[in-house]
C-alpha positions as CSV (number, residue, x, y, z in Angstrom):
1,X,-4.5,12.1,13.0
2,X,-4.0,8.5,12.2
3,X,-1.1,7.1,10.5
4,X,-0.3,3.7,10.4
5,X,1.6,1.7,8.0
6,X,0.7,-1.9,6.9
7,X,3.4,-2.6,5.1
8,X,5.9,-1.5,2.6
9,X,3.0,-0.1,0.3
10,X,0.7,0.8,2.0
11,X,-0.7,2.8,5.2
12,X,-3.5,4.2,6.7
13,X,-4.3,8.0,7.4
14,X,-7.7,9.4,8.2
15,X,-9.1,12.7,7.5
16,X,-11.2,12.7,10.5
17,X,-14.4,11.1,8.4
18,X,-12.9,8.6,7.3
19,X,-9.7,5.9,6.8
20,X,-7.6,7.0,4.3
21,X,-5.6,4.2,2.6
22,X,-2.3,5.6,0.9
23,X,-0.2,3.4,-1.4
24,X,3.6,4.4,-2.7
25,X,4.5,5.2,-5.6
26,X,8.2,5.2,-6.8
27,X,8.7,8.2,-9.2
28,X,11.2,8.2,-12.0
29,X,11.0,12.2,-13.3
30,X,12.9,11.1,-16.1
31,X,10.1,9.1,-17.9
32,X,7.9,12.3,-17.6
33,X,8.0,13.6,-20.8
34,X,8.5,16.9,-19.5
35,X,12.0,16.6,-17.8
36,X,14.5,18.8,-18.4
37,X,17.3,17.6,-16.9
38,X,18.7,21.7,-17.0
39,X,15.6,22.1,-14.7
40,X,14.4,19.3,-13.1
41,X,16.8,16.7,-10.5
42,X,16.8,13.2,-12.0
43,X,16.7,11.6,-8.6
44,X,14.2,9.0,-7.8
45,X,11.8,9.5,-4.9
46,X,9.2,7.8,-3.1
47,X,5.6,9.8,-3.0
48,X,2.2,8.2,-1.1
49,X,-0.5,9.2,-2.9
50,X,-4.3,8.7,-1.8
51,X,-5.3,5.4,-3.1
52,X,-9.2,4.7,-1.6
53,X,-11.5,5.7,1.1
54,X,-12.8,3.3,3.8
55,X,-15.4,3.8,6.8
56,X,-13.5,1.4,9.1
57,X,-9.5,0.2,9.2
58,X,-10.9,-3.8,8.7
59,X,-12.1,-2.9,5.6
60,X,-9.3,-1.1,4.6
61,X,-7.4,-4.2,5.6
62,X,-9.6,-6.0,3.2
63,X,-9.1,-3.7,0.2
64,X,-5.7,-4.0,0.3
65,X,-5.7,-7.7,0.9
66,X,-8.2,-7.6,-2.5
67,X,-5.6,-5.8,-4.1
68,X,-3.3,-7.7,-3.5
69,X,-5.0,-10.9,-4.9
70,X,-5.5,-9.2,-8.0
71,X,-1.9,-8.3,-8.1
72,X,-0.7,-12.3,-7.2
73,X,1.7,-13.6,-9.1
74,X,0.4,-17.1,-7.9
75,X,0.0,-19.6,-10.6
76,X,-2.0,-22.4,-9.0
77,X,-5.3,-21.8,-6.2
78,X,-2.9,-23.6,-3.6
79,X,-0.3,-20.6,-4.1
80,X,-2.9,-17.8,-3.9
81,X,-4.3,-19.5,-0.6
82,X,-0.7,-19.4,1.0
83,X,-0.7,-15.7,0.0
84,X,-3.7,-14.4,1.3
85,X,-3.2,-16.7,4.8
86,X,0.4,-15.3,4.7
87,X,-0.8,-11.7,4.7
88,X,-4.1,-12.6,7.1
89,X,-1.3,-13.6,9.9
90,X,1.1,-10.7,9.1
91,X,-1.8,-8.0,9.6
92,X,-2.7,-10.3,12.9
93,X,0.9,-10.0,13.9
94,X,0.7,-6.1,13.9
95,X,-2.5,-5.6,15.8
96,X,-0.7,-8.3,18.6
97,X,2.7,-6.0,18.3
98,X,4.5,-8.9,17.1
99,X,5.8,-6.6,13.7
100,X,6.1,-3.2,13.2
């Protein structure tokens, strides 16, 4: 099965109908209000969690590029522009095998 990572976030699995885009999540069990620390370790760990469903990897690409706008921390339309050419080239760059 496919698995690809994009970046640091993100990656791409499939379930054999479809792309399967996966995002990380960094998990901190003591903020659960459940811990125990008599029962539970305290060490933090990395999980990647289904995030959405896509028909083909470009839009997948796309979703997470959308995402990513909504998640700029770009103050001005010159800034946002950088960011999304930025990550345009970097995804570019992986299907050349210029990154891994």
């Amino acid at each position: 099965m496919l698995d690809v990572m994009v970046n640091d976030e993100y990656k791409l699995t499939s379930d054999g109908m479809q792309i399967v885009i996966m995002r990380k999540h960094i998990i901190d069990p003591t903020k659960s209000p459940i811990f125990d620390e008599t029962k539970h370790s305290a060490e933090i760990r990395e999980e990647w969690k289904t995030w959405k469903y896509s028909g083909k990897v470009e839009q997948a690409l796309e979703v997470i590029l959308r995402q990513r706008v909504f998640e700029s921390d770009a103050v001005t339309l010159k800034e946002l522009h950088q960011e999304i050419i930025t990550f345009k080239q970097y995804v570019k760059s992986l299907f050349e095998g210029d990154s891994q």
